[in-house]
Each structure stands twice: as structure tokens, then as C-alpha cells.
C-alpha positions in Angstrom: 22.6 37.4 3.8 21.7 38.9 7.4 21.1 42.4 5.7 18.0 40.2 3.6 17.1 38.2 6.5 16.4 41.8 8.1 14.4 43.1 5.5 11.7 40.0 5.9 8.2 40.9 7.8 8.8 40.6 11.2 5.4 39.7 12.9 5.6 38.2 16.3 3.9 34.9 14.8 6.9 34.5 12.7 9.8 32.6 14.3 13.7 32.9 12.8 13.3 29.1 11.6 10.5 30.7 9.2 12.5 33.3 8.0 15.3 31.3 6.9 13.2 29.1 5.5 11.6 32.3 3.6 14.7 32.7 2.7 15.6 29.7 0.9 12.6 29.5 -0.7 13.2 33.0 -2.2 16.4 31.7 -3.2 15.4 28.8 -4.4 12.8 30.4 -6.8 15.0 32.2 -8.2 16.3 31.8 -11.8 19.8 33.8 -11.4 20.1 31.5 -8.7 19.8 28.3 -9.8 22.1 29.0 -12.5 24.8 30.0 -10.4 24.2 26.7 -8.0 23.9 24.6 -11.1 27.7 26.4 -12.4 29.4 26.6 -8.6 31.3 23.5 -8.3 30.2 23.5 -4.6 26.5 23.4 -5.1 26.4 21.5 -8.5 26.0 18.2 -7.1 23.2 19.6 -4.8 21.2 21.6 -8.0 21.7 18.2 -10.2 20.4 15.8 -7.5 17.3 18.4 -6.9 16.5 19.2 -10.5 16.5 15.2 -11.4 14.2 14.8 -8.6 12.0 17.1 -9.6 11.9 15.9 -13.2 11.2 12.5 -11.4 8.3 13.6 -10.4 7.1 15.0 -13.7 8.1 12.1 -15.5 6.8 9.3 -12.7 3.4 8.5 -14.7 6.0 7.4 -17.7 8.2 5.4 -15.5 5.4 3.5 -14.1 4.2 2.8 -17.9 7.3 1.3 -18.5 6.8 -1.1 -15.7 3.5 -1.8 -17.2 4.6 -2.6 -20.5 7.6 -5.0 -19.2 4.8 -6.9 -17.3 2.4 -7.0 -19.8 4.9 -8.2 -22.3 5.7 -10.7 -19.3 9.3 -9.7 -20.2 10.4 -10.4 -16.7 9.5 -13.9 -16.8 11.3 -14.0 -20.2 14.1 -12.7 -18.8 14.3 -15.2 -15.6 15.1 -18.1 -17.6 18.4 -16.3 -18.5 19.6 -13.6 -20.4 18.7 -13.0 -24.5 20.0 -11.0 -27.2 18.1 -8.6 -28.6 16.3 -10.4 -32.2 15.2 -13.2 -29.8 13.1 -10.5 -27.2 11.8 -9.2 -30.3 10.3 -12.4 -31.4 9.3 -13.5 -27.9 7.6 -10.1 -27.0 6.0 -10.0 -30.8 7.4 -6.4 -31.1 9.3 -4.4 -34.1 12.9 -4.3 -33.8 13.4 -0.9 -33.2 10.1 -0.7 -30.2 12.2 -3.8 -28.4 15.2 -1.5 -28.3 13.3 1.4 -27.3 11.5 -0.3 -24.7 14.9 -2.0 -23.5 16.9 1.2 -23.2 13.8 2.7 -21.0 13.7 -0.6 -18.7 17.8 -0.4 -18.4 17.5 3.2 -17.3 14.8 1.9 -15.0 16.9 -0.5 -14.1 14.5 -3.1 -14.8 16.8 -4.8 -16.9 20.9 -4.8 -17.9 23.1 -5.1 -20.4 24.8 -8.7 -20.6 27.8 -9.9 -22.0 27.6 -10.9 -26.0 25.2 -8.2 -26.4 22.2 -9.7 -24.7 19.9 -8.6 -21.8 19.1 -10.0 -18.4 17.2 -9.0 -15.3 17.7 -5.6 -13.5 18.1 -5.1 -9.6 14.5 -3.7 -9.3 13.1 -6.4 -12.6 14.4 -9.1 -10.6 11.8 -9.0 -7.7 9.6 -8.7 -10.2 10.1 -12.1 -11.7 7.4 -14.8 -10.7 5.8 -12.7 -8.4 1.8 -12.3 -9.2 1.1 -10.8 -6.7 3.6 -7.7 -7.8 2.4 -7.8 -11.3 -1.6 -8.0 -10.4 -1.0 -4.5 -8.6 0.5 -3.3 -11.7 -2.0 -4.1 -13.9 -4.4 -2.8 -11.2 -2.8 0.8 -11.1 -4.0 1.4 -14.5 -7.8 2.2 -13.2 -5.7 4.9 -10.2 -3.8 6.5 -13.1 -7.3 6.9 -14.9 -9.0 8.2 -12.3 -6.4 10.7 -11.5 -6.4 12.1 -14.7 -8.4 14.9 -13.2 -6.6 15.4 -9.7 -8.2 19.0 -9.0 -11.2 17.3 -9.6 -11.3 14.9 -7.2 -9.8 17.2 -4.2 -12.8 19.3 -5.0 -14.9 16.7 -5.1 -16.3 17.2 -8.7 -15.1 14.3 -10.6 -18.0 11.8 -11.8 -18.0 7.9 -10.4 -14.1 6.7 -10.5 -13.3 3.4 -11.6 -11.5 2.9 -8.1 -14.7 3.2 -6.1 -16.4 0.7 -8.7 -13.6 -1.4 -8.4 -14.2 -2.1 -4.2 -17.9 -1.4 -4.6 -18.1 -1.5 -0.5 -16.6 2.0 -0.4 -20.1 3.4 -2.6 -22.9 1.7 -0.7 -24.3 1.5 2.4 -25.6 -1.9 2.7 -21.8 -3.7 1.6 -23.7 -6.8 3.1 -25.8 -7.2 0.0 -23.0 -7.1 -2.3 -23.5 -10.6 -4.6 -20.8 -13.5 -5.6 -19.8 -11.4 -9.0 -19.8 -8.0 -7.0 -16.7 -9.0 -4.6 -15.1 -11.9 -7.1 -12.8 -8.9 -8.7 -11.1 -7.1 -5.8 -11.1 -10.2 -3.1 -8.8 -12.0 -5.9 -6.5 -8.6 -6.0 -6.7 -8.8 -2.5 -5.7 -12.7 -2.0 -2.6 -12.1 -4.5 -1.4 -9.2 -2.3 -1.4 -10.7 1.0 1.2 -13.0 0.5 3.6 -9.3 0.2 1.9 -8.8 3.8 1.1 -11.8 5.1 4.8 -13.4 6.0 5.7 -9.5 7.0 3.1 -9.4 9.9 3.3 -13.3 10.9 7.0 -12.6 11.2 6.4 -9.8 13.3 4.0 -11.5 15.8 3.9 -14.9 17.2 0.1 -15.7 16.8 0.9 -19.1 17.8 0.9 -18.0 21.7 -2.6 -17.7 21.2 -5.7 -20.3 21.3 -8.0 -18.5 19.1 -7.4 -15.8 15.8 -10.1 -14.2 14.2 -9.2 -12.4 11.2 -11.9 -9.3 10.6 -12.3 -8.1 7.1 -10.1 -11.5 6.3 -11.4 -11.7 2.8 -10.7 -15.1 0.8 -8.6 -16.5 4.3 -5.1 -15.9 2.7 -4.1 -14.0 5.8 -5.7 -16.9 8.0 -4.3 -19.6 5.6 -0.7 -18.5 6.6 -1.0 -17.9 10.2 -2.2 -21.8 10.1 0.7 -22.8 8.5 2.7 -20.9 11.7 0.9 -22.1 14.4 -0.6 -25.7 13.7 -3.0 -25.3 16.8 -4.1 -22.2 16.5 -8.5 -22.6 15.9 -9.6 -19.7 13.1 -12.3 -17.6 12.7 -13.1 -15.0 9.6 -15.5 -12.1 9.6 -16.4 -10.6 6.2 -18.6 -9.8 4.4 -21.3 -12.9 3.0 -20.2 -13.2 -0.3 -16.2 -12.4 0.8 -16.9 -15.5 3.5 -18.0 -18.2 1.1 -15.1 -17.6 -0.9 -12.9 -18.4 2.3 -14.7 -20.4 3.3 -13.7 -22.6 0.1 -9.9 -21.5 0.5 -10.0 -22.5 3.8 -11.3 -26.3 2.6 -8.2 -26.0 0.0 -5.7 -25.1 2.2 -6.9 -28.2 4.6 -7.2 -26.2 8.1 -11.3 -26.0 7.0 -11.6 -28.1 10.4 -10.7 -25.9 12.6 -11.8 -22.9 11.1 -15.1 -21.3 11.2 -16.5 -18.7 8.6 -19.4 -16.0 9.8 -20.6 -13.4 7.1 -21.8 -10.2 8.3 -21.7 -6.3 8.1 -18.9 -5.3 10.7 -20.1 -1.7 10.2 -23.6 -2.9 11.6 -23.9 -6.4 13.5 -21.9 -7.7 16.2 -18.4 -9.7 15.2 -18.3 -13.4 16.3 -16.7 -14.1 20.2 -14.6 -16.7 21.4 -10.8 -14.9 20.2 -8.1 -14.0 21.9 -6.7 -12.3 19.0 -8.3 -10.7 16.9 -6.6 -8.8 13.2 -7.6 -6.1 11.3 -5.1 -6.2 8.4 -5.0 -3.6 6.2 -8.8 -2.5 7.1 -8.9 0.6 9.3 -7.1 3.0 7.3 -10.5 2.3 4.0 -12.6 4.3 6.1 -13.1 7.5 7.7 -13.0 8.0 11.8 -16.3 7.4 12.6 -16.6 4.2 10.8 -13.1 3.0 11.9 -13.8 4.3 15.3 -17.3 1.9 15.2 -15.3 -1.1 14.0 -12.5 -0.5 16.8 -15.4 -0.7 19.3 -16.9 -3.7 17.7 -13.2 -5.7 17.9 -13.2 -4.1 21.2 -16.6 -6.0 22.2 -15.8 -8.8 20.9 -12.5 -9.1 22.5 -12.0 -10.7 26.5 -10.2 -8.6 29.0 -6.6 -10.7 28.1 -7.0 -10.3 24.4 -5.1 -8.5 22.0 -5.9 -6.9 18.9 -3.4 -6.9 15.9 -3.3 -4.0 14.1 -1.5 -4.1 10.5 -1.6 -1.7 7.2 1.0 1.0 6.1 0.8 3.9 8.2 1.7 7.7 7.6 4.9 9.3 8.2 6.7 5.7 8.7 10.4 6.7 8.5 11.7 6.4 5.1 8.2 5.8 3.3 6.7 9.1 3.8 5.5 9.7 0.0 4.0 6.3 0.1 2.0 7.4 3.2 0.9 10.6 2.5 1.0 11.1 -1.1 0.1 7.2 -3.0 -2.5 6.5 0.0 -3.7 9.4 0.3 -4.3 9.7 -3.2 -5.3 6.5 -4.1 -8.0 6.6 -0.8 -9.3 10.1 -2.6 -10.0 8.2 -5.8 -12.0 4.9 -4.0 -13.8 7.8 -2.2 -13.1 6.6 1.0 -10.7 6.5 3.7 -7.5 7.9 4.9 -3.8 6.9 5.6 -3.1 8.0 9.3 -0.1 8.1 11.3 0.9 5.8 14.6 -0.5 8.9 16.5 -3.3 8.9 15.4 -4.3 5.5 15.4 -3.5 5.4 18.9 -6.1 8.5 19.7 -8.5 5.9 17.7 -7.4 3.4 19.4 -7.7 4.8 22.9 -11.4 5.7 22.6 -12.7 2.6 21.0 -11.8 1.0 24.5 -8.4 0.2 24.2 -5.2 1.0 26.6 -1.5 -0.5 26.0 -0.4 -0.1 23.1 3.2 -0.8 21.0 4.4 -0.7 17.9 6.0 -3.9 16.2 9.0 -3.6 14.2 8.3 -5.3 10.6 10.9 -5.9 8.1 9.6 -3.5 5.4 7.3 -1.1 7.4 6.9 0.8 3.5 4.3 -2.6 2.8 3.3 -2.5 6.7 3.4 -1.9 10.3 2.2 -3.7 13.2 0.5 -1.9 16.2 -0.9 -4.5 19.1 -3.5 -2.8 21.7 -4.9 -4.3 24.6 -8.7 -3.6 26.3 -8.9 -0.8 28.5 -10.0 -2.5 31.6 
């Protein structure tokens, strides 16, 4: 090994950490190799967990399908009532035989689903969660327009690829005037929107006690889910939204459902262009920031940042890059999915924090959140 370690390039630009790392790669690469780690008992285990993580990631696309099926079908919900034999998920899910059985053995392997006593079938460790949860399935069915659009990945990093259903799908992230955006415009992805913040909602409320302050006012708040369950935490705690004018009349009406519509107060607007609403203490930007590039984020910082008194605090929450133990969701599913909505980036605590600090703000921590892969929590304070 030292003798091949020798004969790399040595340029002074090249540390020993690269050269072993050179080193494996060569090794890695090559074919005599991996047969004799796959054969050594010593490395086998290694070689078999690599090679079936690699053909995870070839066969990822198929997995997910899987997942799509089972919620089409609405197998899960089947499945919650208790477990079934096989001939009666046939009937239920109006399938052959033999594409029940097929589909089965794919969502056991998936672990979507297990094997039962007297030959029947019942919920899996990863199908369970999935079982009366909307908000789950909606992002499901919703991944179908990603996996479209990223039929063509090279084309999209190069930026060749025609109009992608994603940036059709949030039709802010293609226009410049996201204020003129009509009722029918916005109906599609505020919904989406609403049946995903309940995954965040309790995450971030459980994270922060909004109830120490007088005033919330929830920017980007779309149809007031968010605000809707900070209420229910903090019974006098007076709300404000800021979205845009067809996003507010929507919460405007949740907001009358949910009964807090008296002390809440709606404003539509462009937070890209016009002033946001005074009078918070607290002001949130959940899952916002990381749909736009830094000069856009960096001008609704500043805005929050205006709008905010000296003593206020501004509540920053979305998933962020290289959160410990979620980096692929980070780096690779945002990063990707932002690509193909043609706008936006995931970023890092680090470099929210440079954002952070010249928009006007100073103090800053991070909040720990139970499942920092859906969410993390950064507060700032005005620079003074």
C-alpha cells in the first residue's frame, strides 16, 4: 500500500488526506477488487451494504412508485381497519389476483405492509404512518409532476429543459407580478400547502413558545394553517397574515372557520415589493426563504426586518442543508426539486445566518425540533 501511495502525483496542493482518498477511489473502481471484498469474509458485509445502496439509488424512482400505487389504491387505509387475506385486497383494490400479489410482495419488501398470521396482510412499520394521514398522501400524489419534470435532469442543470410542470404548479416562482395571480391561480398549491403544515406546524409550535408574545404575524402564511395552530397554543396571542391577495382571502375564510377571525387580521400584498404590515413582535417565515434566490430572500429579510420593533424576534423555519442525519434530503431532494420550480435554493444554518446578518439582524440560535429532516427552527433578533 505505501509503495502505491508513493507513486501518486505529489503537487504541493495535494494534502496526504487526498491521496488516500485517491487511493480508495482507485480501489474502489476497481473490478478485481470488488470481487475480492465481495469474497473476503472481512469485507463482505461492507461490499453487500455498499452495493445494495448503490442499487437503491438506481432503483429509488421504482420504490417511490410503489408508494404511489399503495396510496392510490388507498391500500393503507384498507389495511388500518385490520389485516386481510389476500382474495379480499384483490376485490377491495379492484385488481387481478396475480397484480395484488405482485404489488403486496413489492410493499412487504418496502416494508409498507407484513405478512399476518392465517395468511393475511396488515400494515408495515413505514405504511403505518401513512394511514389517515392526507397530508402524507397529498405529497405523494404531488411528486408525480417532480418525477416528470426530472425526466430530463441534464436538462434542467443546463438550463435547457422547456416550462416544468413544477414551476406551473407554484406559478409565483414564473412571474414577476405574483400579486396579480387570480382565485384559480393559487387554489392548487395553497391547498397542497394547507395539508402539509400540519407535518410542520406542531414541529415548530413545539419548538417555540409563541404564546410569550402579544402579536404573530405569519409572512407567506398562505390559507392560516400555520396561524390556525399557533391560536390553538396561545389563546391570546392577536394574528396577522401577509400573502399574497388571492392566498389572503382564502385565510382569511379559514381563519373565520377556525373561530380566531376576531382577532386576526388579513393584509394582501407583494412582500417582494410593498411594505409588510407593523404592530408584531413576532414575526414567521415558515418554509419561505429557502423558494428564492439571495437577493430576493435577502429583500424579504429586510422587509421582516422593518417591520419588526427593536424587542422582536423573527422565527425562522424550513428544512435546512447539511442538518445532521438528513443530508440527501437537503442537498439532493431540495436541491433538485428547487431546480425543477425554477427557483430557489436549500441553504445551510451558515448561510442563513450570513443572510441573516445583513438583512439587519444580530443574535441568532438555533432551536432544536423533533424531526429537523421536516424542519429546523432559527430565531434572530434586530441588529440594534
Amino acid at each position: 500500500m505505501s509503495a502505491q501511495l508513493a507513486s501518486l502525483p505529489r503537487r504541493n496542493d495535494i494534502s496526504w488526506l487526498d491521496r488516500i482518498h485517491s487511493f480508495r477511489d482507485g480501489l474502489l473502481a476497481n473490478p478485481r477488487f470488488q470481487r475480492w471484498a465481495a469474497a473476503f469474509p472481512l469485507t463482505r458485509p461492507i461490499a453487500r451494504h455498499r452495493a445494495a445502496a448503490l442499487f437503491d439509488l438506481c432503483a429509488g424512482f421504482v420504490y417511490s412508485q410503489v408508494l404511489l400505487a399503495c396510496v392510490r389504491l388507498n391500500l393503507f387505509e384498507v389495511l388500518r381497519a385490520g389485516p386481510e387475506p389476500a382474495n379480499v385486497l384483490s376485490a377491495r383494490l379492484a385488481l387481478p389476483p396475480e397484480a395484488t400479489a405482485r404489488l403486496l410482495a413489492a410493499a412487504i419488501a418496502l416494508r409498507l405492509v407484513e405478512r399476518r398470521s392465517g395468511d393475511r396482510y396488515g400494515l408495515g412499520p413505514l405504511g403505518a404512518p401513512m394511514a389517515g394521514n392526507a397530508a402524507l398522501a397529498a405529497m405523494v400524489e404531488h411528486h408525480s409532476l417532480l418525477y416528470g419534470d426530472l425526466s430530463d435532469p441534464v436538462a434542467l442543470l443546463r438550463g435547457t429543459a422547456r416550462n416544468t410542470a413544477l414551476s406551473e404548479y407554484w406559478p409565483y416562482a414564473g412571474t414577476d407580478r405574483p400579486d396579480m395571480l387570480c382565485a384559480s391561480q393559487v387554489a392548487t398549491y395553497t391547498t397542497l400547502m394547507a395539508a402539509s403544515q400540519s407535518l410542520i406546524a406542531d414541529e415548530v409550535l413545539d419548538a417555540y413558545p409563541v404564546g410569550k408574545h402579544k402579536c404573530l404575524l405569519d409572512v407567506g402564511g398562505g390559507d392560516g394553517s400555520f396561524l390556525a395552530a399557533a391560536a390553538a397554543r396561545a389563546p391570546d396571542l392577536h394574528l396577522m397574515l401577509y400573502d399574497l391577495p388571492a392566498v389572503a382571502r382564502r385565510a382569511g375564510a379559514r381563519l373565520e372557520k377556525a373561530e380566531v377571525g376576531g382577532r386576526a387580521q388579513v393584509f394582501g400584498g407583494d412582500f417582494l415589493a410593498d411594505p409588510l404590515p407593523k404592530g408584531a413582535d413576532l414575526i414567521s417565515l415558515v418554509r419561505v426563504i429557502h423558494d428564492h434566490d439571495d437577493a430576493r430572500a435577502m429583500s424579504i429579510l429586510r422587509a421582516v426586518r422593518r417591520a419588526l420593533p427593536d424587542h422582536g424576534i423573527l422565527l425562522l423555519a424550513e428544512p435546512m442543508s447539511g442538518t445532521s442525519g438528513a443530508e440527501a434530503m437537503g442537498d439532493a431532494y431540495f436541491g433538485f426539486y428547487l431546480l425543477a420550480m425554477g427557483r430557489g435554493q436549500p441553504r445551510s444554518e451558515t448561510q442563513l445566518r450570513a443572510l441573516l446578518q445583513a438583512s439587519g439582524f444580530g443574535r441568532m440560535r438555533m432551536v432544536r425540533t423533533a424531526t429537523p429532516l421536516q424542519t429546523s427552527v432559527l430565531i434572530a433578533h434586530p441588529q440594534t
